[in-house]
Kinemage of the C-alpha trace (Angstrom):
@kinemage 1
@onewidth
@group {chain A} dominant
@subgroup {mainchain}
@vectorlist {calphas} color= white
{ca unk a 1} P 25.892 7.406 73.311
{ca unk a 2} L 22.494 9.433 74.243
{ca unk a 3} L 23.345 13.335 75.563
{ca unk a 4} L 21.382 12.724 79.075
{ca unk a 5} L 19.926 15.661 81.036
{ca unk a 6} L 18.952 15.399 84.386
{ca unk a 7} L 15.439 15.980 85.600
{ca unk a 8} L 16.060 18.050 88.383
{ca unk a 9} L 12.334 18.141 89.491
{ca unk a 10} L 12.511 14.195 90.139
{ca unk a 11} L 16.100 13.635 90.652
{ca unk a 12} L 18.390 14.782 93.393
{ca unk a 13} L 15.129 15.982 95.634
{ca unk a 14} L 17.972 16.018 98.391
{ca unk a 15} L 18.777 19.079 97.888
{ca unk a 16} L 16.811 22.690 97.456
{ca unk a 17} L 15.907 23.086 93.782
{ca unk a 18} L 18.301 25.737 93.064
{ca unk a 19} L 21.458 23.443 94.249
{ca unk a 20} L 20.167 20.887 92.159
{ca unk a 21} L 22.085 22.423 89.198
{ca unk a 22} L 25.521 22.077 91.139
{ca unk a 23} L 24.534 18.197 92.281
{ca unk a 24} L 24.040 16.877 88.287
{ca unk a 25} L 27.506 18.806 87.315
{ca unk a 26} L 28.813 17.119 89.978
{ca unk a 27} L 27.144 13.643 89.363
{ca unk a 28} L 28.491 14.103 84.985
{ca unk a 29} L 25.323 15.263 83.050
{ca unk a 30} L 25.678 18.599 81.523
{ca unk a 31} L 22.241 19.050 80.670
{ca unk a 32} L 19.182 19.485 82.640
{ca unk a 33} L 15.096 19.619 82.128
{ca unk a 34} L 12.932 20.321 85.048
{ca unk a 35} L 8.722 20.606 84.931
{ca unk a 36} L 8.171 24.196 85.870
{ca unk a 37} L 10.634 27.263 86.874
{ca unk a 38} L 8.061 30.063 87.477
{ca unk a 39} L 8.326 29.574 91.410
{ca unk a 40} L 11.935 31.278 90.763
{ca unk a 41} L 13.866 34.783 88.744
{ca unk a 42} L 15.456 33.867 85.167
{ca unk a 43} L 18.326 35.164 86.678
{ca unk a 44} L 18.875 32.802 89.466
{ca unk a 45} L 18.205 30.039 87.196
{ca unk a 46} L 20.542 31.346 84.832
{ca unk a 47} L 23.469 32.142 88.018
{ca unk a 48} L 23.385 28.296 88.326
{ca unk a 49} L 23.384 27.153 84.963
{ca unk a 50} L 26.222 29.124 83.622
{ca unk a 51} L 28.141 28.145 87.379
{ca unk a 52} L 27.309 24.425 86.670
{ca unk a 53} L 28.311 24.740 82.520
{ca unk a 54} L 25.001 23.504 82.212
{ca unk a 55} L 22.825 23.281 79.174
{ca unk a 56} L 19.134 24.240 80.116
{ca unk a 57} L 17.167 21.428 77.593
{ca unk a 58} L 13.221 21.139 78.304
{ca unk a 59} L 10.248 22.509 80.715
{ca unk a 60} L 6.926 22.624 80.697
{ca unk a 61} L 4.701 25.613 80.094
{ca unk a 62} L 2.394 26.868 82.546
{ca unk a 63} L -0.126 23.936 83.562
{ca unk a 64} L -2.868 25.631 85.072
{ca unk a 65} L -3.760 24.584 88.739
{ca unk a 66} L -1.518 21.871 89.443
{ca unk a 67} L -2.405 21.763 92.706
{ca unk a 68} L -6.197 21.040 91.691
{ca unk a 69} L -5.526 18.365 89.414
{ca unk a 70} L -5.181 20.920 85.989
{ca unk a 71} L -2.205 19.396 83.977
{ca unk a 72} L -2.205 21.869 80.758
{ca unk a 73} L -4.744 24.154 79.066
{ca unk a 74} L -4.130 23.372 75.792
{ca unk a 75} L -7.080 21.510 75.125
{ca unk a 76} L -9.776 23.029 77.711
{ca unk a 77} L -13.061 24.711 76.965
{ca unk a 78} L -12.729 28.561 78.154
{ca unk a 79} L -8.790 29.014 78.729
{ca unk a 80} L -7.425 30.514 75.748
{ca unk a 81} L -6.566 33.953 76.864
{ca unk a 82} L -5.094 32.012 80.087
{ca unk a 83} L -3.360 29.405 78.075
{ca unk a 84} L -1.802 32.712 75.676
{ca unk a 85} L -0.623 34.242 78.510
{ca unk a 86} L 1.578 30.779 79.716
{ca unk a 87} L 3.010 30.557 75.945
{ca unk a 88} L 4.336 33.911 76.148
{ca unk a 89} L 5.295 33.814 79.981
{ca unk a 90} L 7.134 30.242 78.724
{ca unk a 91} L 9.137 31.979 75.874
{ca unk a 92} L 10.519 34.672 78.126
{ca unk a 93} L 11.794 32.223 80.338
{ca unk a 94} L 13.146 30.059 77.046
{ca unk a 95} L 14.647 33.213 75.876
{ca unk a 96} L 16.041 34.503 79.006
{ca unk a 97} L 17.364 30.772 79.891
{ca unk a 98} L 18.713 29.949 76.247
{ca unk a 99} L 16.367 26.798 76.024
{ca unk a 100} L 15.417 25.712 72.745
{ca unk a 101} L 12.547 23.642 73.592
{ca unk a 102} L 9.398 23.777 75.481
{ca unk a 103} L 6.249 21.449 76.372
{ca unk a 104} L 2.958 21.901 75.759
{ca unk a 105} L 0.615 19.893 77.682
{ca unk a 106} L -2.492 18.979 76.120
{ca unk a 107} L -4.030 18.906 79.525
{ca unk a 108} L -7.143 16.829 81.292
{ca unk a 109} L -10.588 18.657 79.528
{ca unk a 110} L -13.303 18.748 81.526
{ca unk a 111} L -16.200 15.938 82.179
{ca unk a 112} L -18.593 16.221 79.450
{ca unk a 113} L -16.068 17.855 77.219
{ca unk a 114} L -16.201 16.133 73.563
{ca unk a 115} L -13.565 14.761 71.863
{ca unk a 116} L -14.038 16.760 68.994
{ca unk a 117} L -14.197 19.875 71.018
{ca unk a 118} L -11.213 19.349 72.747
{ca unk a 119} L -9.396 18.236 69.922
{ca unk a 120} L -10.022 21.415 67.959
{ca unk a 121} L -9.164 23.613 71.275
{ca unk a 122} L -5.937 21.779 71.179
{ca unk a 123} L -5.090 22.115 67.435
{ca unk a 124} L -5.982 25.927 67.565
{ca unk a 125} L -3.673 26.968 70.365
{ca unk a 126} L -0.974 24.728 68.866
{ca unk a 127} L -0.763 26.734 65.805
{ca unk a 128} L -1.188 29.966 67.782
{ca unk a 129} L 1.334 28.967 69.953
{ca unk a 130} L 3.942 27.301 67.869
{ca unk a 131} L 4.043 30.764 65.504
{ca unk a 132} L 5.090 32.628 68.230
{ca unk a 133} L 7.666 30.369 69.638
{ca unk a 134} L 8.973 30.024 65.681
{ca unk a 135} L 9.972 33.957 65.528
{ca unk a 136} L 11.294 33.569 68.911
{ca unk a 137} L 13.613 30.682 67.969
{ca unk a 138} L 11.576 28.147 70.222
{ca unk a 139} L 10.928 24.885 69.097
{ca unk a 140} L 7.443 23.404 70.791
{ca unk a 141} L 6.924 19.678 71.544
{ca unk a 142} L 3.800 17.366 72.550
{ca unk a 143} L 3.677 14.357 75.023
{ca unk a 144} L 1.711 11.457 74.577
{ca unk a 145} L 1.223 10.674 78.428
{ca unk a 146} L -0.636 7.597 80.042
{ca unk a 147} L -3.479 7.110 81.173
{ca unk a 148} L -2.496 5.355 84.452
{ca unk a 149} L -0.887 7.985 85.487
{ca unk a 150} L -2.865 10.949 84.191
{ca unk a 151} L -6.759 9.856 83.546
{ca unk a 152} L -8.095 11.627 80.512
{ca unk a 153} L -5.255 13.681 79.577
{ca unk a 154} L -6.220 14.579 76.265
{ca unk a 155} L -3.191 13.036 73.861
{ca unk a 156} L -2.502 9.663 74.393
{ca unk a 157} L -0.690 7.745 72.007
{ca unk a 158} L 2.460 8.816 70.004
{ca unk a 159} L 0.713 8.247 66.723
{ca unk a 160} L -1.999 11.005 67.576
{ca unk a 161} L 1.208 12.979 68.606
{ca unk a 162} L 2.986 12.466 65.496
{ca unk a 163} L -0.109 13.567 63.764
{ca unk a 164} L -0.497 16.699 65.828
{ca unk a 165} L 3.154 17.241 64.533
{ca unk a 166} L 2.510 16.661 60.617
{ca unk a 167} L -0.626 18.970 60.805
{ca unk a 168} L 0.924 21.708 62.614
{ca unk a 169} L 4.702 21.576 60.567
{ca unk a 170} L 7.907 19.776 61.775
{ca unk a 171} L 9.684 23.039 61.935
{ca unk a 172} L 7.379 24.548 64.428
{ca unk a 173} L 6.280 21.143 66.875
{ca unk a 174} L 8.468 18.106 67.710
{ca unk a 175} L 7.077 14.723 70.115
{ca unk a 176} L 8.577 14.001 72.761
{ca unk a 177} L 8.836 10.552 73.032
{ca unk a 178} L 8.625 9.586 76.707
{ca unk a 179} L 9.480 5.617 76.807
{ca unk a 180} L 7.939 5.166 80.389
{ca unk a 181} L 4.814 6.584 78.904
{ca unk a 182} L 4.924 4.972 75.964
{ca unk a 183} L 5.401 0.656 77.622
{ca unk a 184} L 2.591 1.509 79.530
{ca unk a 185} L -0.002 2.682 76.888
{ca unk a 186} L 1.240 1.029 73.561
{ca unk a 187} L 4.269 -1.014 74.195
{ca unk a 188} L 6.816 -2.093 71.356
{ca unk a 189} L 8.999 0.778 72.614
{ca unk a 190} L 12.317 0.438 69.786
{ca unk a 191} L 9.386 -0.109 66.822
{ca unk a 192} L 7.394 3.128 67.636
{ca unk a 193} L 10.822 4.630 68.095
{ca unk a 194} L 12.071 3.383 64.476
{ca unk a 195} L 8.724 4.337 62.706
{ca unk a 196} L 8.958 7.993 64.596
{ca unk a 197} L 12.016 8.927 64.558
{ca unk a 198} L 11.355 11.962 61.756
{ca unk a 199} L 9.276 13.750 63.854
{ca unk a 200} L 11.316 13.170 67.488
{ca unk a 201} L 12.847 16.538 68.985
{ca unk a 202} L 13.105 15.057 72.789
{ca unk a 203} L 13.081 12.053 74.174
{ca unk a 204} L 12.727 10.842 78.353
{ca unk a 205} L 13.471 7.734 80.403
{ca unk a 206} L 11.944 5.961 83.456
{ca unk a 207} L 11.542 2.155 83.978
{ca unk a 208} L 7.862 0.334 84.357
{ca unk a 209} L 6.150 -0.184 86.569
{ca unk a 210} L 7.240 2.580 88.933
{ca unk a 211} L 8.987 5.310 87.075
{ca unk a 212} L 12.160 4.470 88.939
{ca unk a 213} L 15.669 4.260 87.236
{ca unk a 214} L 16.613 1.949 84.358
{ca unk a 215} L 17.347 -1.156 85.656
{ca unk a 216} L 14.247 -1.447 88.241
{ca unk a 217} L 11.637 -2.646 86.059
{ca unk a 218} L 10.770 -4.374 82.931
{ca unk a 219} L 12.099 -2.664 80.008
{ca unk a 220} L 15.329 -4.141 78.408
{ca unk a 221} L 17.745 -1.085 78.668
{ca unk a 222} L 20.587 -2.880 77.175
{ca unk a 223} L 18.932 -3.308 73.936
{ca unk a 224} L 17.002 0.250 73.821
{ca unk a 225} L 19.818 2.244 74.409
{ca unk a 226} L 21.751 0.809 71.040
{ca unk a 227} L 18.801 1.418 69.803
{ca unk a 228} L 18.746 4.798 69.871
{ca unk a 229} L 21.910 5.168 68.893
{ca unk a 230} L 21.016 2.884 65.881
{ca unk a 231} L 18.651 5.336 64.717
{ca unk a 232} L 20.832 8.131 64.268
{ca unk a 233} L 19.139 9.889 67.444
{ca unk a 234} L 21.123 13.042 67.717
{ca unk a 235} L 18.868 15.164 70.511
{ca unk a 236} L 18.939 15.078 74.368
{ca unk a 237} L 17.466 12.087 76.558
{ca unk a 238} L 15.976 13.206 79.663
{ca unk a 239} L 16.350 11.404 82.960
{ca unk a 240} L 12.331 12.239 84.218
{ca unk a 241} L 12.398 8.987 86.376
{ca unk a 242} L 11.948 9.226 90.160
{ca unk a 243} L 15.470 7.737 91.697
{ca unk a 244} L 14.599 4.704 93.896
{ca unk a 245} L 16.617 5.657 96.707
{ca unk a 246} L 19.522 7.994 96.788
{ca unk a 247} L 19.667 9.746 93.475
{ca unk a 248} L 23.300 9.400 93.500
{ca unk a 249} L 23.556 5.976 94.576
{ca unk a 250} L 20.889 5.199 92.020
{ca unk a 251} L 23.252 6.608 89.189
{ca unk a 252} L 24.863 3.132 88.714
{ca unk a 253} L 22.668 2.393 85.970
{ca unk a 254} L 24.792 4.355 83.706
{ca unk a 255} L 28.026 2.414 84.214
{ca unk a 256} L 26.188 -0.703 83.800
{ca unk a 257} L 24.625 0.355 80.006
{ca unk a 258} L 27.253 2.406 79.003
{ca unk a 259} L 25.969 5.694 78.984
């Protein structure tokens, strides 16, 4: 059965962020991923955690402006002292929040940035990056994500990812295979799985076409979760879907595929 942790930046938005933690005890994960905690202190992060039993899984280091479209700096012309400073402001909140794990985003480069440009940015501050987080016990991971959703983001596909992976060294960068990203760009979800599997560290869930709950959409849940229990998949799947309706109402999916 996959170990799911809650998203708590998508799911249970009917509460403050903080009491989020309490909600997912209460609703039977025990871990949790969230996009970004540098709005809030390690330590109140860490109060609700250890008062939840929680595991803290994945986020995402800094992104840049958010708010003006900037979704990582991995792979943009100019940021490197910036994009330095969010790898070491990440680890302290890894460190300080036990988390294992933390996303890089290769990020949107700017018009008239080349390919080969970026793609050199990006494999540069990757290896800068994942030696740091390797003496500070950190594991770093990659997402292929879609370009529906995010037009231009540098890594697309999770063979380019899986590449980024082998170059930089499995012990310092995992993928995280998103399977909502994944149907939309590439499709044959369980295949890419199977042929991946090596260089998975995280996995995340959402249904297509609207990134609601399993169950809503067209992807056949009652064969991919087998699946990835089939494989041998022994990490944490991460529930980044945006509930439907109620995100406790919207938990039935779980009874009805068995995890």
């Amino acid at each position: 059965m996959p170990r799911l942790a809650a998203n708590l930046s998508m799911m249970f938005n009917e509460v403050a962020f903080l009491d989020r933690f309490d909600a997912a005890r209460k609703a039977g994960f025990e871990g949790v991923e969230f996009l970004f905690p540098y709005e809030h202190k390690t330590a109140d992060i860490c109060g609700r955690l250890d008062a939840a039993g929680l595991t803290q899984v994945l986020f995402n280091m800094p992104p840049g402006d958010w708010a003006a479209g900037e979704r990582g700096l991995a792979s943009l012309p100019g940021r490197q002292q910036e994009f330095r400073d969010g790898v070491k402001l990440a680890l302290e909140y890894a460190t300080g929040l036990g988390g294992k794990m933390v996303h890089v985003m290769a990020g949107i480069p700017p018009a008239g940035t080349s390919h080969v440009t970026a793609a050199a940015l990006y494999a540069a501050n990757l290896a800068w990056a994942a030696e740091l987080a390797h003496a500070a016990g950190v594991l770093l991971v990659i997402e292929p994500i879609n370009h529906r959703d995010m037009p231009g983001f540098h890594l697309n596909t999770m063979a380019q990812g899986a590449a980024v992976v082998d170059a930089i060294g499995r012990d310092r960068l995992g993928l995280q295979f998103d399977l909502y990203h994944c149907q939309v760009t590439e499709g044959d979800v369980t295949k890419r799985m199977e042929a991946l599997m090596p260089v998975i560290a995280h996995m995340q869930i959402a249904d297509v076409p609207a990134r609601n709950e399993p169950g809503t959409g067209e992807i056949g849940w009652d064969y991919v979760f087998p699946r990835i229990d089939a494989l041998g998949y022994q990490g944490w799947v991460g529930c980044e879907y945006r509930p439907a309706g109620d995100t406790v109402a919207g938990l039935a999916w779980r009874q009805k595929y068995g995890v």
